[in-house]
MMTF fields as JSON, N, C-alpha, C and O atoms, coordinates in Angstrom:
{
  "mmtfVersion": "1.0.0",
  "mmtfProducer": "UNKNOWN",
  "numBonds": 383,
  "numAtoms": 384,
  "numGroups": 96,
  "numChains": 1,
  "numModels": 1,
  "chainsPerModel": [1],
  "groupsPerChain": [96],
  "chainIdList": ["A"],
  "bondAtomList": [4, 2, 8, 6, 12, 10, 16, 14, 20, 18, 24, 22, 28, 26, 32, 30, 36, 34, 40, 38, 44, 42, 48, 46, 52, 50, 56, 54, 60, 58, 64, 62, 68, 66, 72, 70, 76, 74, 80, 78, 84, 82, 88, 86, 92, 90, 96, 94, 100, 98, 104, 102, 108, 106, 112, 110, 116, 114, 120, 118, 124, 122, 128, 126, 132, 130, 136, 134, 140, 138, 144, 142, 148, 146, 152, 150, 156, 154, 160, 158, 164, 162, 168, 166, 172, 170, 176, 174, 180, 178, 184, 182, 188, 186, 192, 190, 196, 194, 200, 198, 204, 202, 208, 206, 212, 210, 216, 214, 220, 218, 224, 222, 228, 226, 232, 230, 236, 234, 240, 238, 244, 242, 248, 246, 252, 250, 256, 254, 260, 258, 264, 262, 268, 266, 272, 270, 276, 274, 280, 278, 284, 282, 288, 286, 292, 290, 296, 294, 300, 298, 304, 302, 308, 306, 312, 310, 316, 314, 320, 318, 324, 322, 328, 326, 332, 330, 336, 334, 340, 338, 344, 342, 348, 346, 352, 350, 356, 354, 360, 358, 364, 362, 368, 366, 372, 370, 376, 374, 380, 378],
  "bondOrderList": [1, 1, 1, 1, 1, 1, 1, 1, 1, 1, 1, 1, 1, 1, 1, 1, 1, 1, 1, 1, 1, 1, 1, 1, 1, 1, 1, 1, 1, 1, 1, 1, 1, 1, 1, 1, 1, 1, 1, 1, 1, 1, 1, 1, 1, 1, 1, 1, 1, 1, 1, 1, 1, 1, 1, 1, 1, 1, 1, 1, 1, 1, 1, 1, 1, 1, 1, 1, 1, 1, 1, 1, 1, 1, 1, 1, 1, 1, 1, 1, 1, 1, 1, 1, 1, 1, 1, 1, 1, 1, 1, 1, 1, 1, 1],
  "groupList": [{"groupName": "UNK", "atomNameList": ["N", "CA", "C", "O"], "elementList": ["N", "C", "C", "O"], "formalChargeList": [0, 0, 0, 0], "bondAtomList": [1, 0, 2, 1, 3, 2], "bondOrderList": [1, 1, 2], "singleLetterCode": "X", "chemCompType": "L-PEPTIDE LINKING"}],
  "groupTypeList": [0, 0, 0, 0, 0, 0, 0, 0, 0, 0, 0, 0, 0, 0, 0, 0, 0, 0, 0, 0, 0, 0, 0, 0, 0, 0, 0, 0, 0, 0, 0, 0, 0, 0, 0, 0, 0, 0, 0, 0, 0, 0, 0, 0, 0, 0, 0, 0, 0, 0, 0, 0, 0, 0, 0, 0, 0, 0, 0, 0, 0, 0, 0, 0, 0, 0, 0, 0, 0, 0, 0, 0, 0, 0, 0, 0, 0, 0, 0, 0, 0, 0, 0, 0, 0, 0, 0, 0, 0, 0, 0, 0, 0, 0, 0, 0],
  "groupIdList": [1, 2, 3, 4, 5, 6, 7, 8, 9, 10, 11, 12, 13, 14, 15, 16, 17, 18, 19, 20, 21, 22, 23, 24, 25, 26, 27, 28, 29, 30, 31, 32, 33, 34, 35, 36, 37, 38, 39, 40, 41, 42, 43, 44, 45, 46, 47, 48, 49, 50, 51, 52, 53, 54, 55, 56, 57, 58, 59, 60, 61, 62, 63, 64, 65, 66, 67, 68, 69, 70, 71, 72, 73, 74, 75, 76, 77, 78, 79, 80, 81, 82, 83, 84, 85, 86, 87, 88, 89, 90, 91, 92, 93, 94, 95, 96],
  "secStructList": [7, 7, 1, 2, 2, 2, 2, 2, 2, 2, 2, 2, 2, 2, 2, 2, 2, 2, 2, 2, 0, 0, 0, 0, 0, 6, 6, 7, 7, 7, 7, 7, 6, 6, 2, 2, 2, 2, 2, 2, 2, 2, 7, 6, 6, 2, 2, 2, 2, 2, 2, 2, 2, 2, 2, 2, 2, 0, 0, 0, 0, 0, 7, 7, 7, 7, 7, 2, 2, 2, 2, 2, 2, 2, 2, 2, 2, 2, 2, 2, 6, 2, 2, 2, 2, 2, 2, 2, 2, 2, 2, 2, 2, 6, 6, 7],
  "xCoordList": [-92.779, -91.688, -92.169, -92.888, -91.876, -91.856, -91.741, -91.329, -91.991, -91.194, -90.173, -89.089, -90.269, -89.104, -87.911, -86.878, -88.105, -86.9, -86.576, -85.639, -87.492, -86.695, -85.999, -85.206, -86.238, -85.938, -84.599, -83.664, -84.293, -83.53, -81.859, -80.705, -82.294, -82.085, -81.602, -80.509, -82.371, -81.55, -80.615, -79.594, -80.705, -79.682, -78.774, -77.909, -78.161, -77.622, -76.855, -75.76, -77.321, -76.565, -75.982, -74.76, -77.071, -76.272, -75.45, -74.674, -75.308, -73.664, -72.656, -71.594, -72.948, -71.991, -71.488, -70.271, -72.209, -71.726, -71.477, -70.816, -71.797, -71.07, -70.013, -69.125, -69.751, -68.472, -67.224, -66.148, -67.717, -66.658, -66.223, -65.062, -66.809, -66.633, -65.965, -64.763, -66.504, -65.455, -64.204, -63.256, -63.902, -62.724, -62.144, -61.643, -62.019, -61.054, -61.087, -60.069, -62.113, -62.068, -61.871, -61.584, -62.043, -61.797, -60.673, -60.056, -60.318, -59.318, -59.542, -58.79, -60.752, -61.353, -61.0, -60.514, -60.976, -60.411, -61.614, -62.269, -61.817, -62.712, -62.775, -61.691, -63.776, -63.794, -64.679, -64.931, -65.032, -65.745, -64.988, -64.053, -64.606, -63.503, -63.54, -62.626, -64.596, -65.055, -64.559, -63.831, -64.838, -64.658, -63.485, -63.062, -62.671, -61.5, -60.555, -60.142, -60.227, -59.431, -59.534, -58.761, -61.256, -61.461, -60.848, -59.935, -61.363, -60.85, -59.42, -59.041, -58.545, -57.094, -57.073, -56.164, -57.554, -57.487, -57.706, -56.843, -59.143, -59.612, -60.349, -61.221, -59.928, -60.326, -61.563, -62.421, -61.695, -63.228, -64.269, -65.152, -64.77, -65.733, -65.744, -66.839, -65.204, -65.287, -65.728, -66.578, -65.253, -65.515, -66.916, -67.515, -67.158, -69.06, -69.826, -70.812, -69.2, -70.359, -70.551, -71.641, -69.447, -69.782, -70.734, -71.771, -70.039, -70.973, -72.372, -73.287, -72.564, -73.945, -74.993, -76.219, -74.241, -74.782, -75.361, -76.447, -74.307, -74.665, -76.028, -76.858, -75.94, -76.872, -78.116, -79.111, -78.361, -79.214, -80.119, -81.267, -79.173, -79.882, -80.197, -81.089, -79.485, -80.511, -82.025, -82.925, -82.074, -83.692, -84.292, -85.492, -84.099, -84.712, -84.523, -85.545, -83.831, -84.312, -85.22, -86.421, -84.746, -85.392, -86.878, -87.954, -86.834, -87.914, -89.124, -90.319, -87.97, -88.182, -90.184, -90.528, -90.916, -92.098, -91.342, -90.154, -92.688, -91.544, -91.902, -93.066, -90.891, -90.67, -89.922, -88.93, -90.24, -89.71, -87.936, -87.252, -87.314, -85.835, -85.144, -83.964, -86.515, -85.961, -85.82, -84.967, -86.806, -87.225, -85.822, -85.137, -85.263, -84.857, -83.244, -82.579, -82.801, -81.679, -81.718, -80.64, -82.956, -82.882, -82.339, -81.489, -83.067, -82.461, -81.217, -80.72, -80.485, -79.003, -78.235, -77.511, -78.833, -78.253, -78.495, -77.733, -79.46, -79.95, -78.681, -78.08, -78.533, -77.495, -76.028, -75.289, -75.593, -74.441, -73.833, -72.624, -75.05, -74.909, -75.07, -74.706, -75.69, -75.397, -74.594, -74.393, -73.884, -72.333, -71.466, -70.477, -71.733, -70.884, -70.713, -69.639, -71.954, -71.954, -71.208, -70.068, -71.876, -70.791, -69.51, -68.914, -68.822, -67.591, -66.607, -65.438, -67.517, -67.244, -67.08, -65.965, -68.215, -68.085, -66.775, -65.81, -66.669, -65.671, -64.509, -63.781, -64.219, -62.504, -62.456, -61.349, -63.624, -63.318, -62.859, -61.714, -64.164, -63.388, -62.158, -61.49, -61.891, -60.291, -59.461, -58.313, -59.671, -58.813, -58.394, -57.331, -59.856, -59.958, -59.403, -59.652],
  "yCoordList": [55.342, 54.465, 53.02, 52.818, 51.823, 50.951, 50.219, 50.842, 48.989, 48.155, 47.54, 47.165, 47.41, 46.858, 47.392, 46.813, 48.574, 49.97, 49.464, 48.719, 49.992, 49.776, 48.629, 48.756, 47.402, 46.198, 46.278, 45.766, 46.896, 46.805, 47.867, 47.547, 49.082, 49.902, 48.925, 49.21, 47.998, 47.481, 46.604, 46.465, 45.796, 44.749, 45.242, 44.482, 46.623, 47.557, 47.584, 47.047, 48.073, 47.924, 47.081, 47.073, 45.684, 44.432, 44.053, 43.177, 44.395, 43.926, 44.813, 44.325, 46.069, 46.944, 46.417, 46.233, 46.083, 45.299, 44.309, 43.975, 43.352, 42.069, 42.095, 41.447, 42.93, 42.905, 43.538, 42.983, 44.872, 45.568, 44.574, 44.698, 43.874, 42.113, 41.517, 41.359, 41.093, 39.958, 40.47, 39.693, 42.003, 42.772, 42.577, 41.469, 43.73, 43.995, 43.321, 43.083, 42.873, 41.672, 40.29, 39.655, 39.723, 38.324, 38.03, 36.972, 39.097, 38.66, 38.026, 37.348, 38.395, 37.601, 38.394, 39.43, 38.476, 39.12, 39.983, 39.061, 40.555, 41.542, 40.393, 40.295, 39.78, 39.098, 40.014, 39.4, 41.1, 42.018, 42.193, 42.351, 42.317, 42.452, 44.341, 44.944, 44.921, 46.735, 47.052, 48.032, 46.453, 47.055, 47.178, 48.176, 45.645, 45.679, 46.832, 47.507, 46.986, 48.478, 49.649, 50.561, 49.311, 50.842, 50.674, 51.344, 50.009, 49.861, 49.823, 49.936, 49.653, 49.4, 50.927, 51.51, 51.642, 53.077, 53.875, 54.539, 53.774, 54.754, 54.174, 54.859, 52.637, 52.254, 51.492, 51.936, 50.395, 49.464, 50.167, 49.747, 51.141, 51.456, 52.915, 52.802, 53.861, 55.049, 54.279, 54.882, 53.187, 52.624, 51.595, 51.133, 51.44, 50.86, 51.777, 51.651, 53.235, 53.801, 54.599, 55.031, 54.786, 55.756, 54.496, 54.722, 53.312, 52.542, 52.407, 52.812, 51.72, 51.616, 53.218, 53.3, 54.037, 55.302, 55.758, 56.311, 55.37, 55.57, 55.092, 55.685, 53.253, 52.326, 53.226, 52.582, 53.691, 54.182, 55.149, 55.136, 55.814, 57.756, 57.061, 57.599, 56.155, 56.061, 55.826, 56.376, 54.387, 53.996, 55.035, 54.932, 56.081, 57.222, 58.139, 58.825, 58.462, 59.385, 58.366, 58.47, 57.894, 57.539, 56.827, 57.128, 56.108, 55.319, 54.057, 54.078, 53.102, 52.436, 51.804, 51.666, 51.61, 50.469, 49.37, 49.06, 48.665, 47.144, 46.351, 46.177, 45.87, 44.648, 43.796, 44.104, 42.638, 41.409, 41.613, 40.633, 42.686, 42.301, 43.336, 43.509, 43.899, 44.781, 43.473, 43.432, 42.515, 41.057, 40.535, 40.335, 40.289, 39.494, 40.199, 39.367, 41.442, 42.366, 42.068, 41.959, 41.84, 42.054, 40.495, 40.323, 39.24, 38.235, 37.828, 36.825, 38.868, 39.005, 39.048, 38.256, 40.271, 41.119, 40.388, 40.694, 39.49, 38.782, 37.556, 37.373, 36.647, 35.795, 36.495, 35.84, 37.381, 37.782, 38.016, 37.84, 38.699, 38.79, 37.479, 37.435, 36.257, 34.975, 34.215, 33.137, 34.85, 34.155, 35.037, 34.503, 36.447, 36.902, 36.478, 36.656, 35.811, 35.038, 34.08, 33.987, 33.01, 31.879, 31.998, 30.953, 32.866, 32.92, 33.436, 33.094, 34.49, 34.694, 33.686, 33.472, 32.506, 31.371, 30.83, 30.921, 30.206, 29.554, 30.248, 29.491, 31.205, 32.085, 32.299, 32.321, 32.455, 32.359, 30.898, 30.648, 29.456, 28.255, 27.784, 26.827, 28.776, 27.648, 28.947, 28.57, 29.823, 30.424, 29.662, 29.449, 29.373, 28.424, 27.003, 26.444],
  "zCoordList": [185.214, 184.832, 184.964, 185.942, 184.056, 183.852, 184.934, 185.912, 185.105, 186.497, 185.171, 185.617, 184.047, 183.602, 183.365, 183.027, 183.566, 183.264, 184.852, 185.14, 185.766, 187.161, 187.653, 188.586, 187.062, 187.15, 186.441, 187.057, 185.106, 184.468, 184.997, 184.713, 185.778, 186.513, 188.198, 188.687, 188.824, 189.719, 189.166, 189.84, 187.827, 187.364, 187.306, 187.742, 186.849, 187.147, 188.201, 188.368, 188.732, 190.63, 190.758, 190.903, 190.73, 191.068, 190.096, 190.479, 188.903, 188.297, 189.03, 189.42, 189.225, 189.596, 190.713, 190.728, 191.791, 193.122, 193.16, 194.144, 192.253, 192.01, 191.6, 192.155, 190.385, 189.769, 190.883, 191.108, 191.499, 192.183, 193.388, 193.778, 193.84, 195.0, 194.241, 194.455, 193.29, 192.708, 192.266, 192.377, 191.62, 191.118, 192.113, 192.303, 193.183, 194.312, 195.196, 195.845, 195.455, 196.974, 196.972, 197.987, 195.667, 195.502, 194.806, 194.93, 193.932, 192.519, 191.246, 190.545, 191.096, 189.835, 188.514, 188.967, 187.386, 186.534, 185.306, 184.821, 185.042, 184.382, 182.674, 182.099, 182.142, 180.968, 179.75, 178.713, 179.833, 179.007, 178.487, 179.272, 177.32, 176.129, 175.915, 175.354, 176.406, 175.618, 177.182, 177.335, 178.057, 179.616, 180.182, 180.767, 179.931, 180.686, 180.59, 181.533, 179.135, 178.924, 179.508, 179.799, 179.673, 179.796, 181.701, 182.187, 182.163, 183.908, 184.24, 185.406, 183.166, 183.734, 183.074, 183.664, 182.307, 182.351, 183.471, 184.046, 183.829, 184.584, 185.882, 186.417, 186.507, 187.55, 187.307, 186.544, 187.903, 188.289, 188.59, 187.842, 189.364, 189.865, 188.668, 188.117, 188.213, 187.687, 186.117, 185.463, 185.627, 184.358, 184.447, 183.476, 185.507, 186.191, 185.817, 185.09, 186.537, 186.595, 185.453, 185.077, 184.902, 183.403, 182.34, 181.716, 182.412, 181.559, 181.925, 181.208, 183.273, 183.932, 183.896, 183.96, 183.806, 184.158, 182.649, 182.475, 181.494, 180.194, 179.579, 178.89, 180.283, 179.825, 180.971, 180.635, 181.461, 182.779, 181.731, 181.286, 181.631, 181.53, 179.372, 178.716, 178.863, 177.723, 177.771, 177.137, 179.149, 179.122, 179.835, 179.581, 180.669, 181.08, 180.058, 180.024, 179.305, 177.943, 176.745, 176.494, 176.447, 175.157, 175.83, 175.314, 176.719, 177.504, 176.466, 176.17, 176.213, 175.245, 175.916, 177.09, 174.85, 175.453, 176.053, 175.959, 176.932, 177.105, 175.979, 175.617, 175.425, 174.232, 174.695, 175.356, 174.446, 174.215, 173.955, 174.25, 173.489, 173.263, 174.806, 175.113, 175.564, 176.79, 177.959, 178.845, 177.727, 178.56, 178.129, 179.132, 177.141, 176.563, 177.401, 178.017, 177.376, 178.357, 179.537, 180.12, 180.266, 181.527, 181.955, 182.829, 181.082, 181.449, 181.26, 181.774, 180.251, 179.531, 181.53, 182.134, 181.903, 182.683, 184.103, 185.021, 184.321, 185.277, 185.644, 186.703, 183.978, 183.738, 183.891, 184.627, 183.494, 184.324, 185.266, 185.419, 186.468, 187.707, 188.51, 189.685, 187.797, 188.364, 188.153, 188.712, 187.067, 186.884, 187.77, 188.272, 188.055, 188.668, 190.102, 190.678, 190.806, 192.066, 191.793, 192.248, 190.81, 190.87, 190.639, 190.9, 190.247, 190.032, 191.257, 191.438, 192.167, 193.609, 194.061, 194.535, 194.126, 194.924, 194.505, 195.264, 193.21, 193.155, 193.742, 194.385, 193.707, 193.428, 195.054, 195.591, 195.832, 197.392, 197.514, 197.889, 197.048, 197.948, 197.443, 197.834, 196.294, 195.71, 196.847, 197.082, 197.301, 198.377, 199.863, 200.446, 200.136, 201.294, 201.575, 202.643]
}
């Protein structure tokens, strides 16, 4: 396996744990337009993991080479989970 699959595989995680912090523990509001629905259906964490789990088991089946548009995901996926910090930050100090 790749280190970019595995890399791409922890970004993974860390949206999942960023997002489920900022969902239930902070009050921040879900802005994925394909996601939100699906979570006020079937819960934050059960609608993580079917998506994350989906995006997972494609790059372990299909097991793309690394290319430039897998680089190009991971920094997609890198930049979200650092908005998903900053947005923790903010939504805790406007609590405080």
């Amino acid at each position: 396996m790749s280190v970019l699959i595995i890399l791409l595989i922890a970004l993974q995680l860390a949206d999942i744990l960023t997002t489920v912090y900022g969902l239930k523990l902070v009050g921040v509001r879900e802005v994925n337009g394909l996601l939100a629905p699906v979570m006020n259906c079937m819960g934050v964490l059960p609608s993580l993991l079917l998506f994350k789990g989906l995006f997972v088991a494609l790059l372990l089946i299909v097991r793309p080479p690394d290319s430039p548009w897998l680089w190009l995901l991971a920094l997609y996926y890198a930049a979200v989970i650092i908005n998903n910090c900053r947005t923790i930050i903010q939504a805790r100090k406007s609590r405080a």
